[in-house]
C-alpha positions, 0 to 999 in steps of 0.5 A: 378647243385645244391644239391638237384637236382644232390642227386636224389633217382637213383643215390644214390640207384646206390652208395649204389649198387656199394659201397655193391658190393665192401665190399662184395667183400671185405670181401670175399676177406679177409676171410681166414678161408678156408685156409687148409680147405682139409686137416683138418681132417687128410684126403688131398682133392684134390677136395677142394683143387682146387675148393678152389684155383680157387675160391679164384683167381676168388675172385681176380678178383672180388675184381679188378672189385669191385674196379674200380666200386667203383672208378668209382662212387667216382670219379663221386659224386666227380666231378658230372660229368663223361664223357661217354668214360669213362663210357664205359671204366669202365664197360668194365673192370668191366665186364670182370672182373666179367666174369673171376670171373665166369669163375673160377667156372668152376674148380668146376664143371669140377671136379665133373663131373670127380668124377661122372665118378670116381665113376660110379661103385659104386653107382646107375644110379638114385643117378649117375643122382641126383649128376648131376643134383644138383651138376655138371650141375649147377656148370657147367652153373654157370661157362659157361653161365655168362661169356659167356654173360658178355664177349659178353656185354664188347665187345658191349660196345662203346660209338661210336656205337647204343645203341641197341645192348648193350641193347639187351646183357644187358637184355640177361645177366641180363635173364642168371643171373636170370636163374643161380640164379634159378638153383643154389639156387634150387639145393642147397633147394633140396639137402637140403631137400633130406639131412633133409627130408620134417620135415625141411620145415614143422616145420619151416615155414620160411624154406618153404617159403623160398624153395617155392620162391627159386624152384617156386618163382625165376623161375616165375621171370625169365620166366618173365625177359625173357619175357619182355627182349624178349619184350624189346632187340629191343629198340634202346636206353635207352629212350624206355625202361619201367623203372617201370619193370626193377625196379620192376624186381630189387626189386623182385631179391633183395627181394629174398636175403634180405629175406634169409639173413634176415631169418636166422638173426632173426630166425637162425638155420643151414643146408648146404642151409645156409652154402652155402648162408651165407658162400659161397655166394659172391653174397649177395650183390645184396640184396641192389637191391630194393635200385635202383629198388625203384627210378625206379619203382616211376620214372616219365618216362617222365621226367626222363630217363637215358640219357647216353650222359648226366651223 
């Protein structure tokens, strides 16, 4: 296989996913300035306490599944070729991983959810229901739904069996991922803005359209992932799939953490929005998404289809 025909746009946007995955992973993995962060103010938290620790075991977790993957592409750009057992076999532990990494969020949201009735006495029913809806319930389906799909999807995944089936579980987590992302960074903007007031928007426009594509924007796309998942969970293999739209769909979801990410690197300025997302955020690396959604967006579908049987 000669140079230029195995260095295609596809797979090196691929390299360049999986390689952001694991040094944001790593990163994560290593920063320690949360170390003793509940007891700094003189004051023992409990709540951070545990919500640290359990994250940082869900970081673990994280990190291992980082490392096969990128194992997994060294090992494949090394000897270009990798057989499809293989393949299977890496992603499954990949995917299990990653659900194990969500699942340790749960720690989060089942306490909040105990403070809220901790404290039911002594705040009002209307402050009781905005804590639940911007704190607990999105705590809660961050750390239920994902591992939920991806543990469903490790389990589709053989290489002896249909494609149609993973597919179908495939789009259904890539809809939940959306959805989660939609909830959390929407809650997040709210709590922001009912922290600062409208004057945060309004003086700093980055900041507007930030919480218009974050609230109205993500959710538009993933009404739209839904649909074309909906359109597309029949397909019995890769070769029926419209390529261009799941490539567009990437670029528009990688686009989205770009931007954030790019905002306050050029225009700066802190709030608990950018707090969470620069510093509390192990998901930035899917903002190196448009580097694999482009290759599948100018595809030519009739000639390049991903075949699985053929890596």
């Amino acid at each position: 296989m000669s140079e230029e025909k195995f260095y295609i746009p596809l797979k090196i946007g691929l390299f360049t996913v999986v390689l952001a995955y694991f040094l944001f992973t790593l990163h994560g993995m290593f920063t320690l300035s949360w170390v003793g962060e509940w007891s700094r103010n003189g004051h023992f938290s409990f709540f951070v306490y545990v919500t640290d620790i359990s994250g940082f075991v869900g970081i673990i977790f994280r990190f291992a599944g980082s490392i096969i993957a990128f194992a997994g592409i060294l090992y494949y750009f090394a000897k270009r070729s990798i057989s499809k057992p293989t393949v299977y076999k890496l992603l499954r532990w990949v995917l299990v991983l990653e659900a194990l990494y969500w699942l340790s969020l749960l720690t989060t949201g089942v306490t909040e959810v105990q403070n809220l009735f901790t404290f039911t006495s002594h705040i009002s029913t209307e402050l009781l229901l905005r804590s639940f809806a911007l704190g607990a319930l999105p705590s809660l389906v961050e750390s239920i739904a994902p591992p939920i799909a991806l543990l469903i999807l490790a389990f589709k995944l053989n290489p002896n069996k249909p494609q149609k089936s993973v597919i179908k579980w495939a789009f259904i987590t890539g809809t939940v991922y959306v959805f989660v992302f939609w909830l959390t960074n929407t809650s997040l903007w709210l709590s922001t803005w009912l922290a600062k007031g409208t004057i945060y928007l309004t003086t700093y426009p980055q900041n507007l359209f930030s919480f218009v594509t974050t609230i109205f924007g993500l959710l538009v796309l993933a009404l739209y992932t839904a649909y074309f998942a909906k359109k597309s969970i029949g397909a019995e293999s890769m070769q029926e799939l419209k390529l261009k739209t799941i490539g567009a769909i990437l670029i528009v979801f990688g686009l989205f953490f770009l931007w954030n990410y790019l905002t306050w690197i050029f225009f700066g300025g802190w709030s608990s929005w950018y707090a969470w997302f620069l510093g509390h955020n192990l998901d930035l690396w899917m903002l190196s998404l448009p580097l694999l959604g482009l290759p599948l967006l100018f595809a030519d579908e009739r000639h390049q289809k991903p075949n699985p049987d053929k890596l």
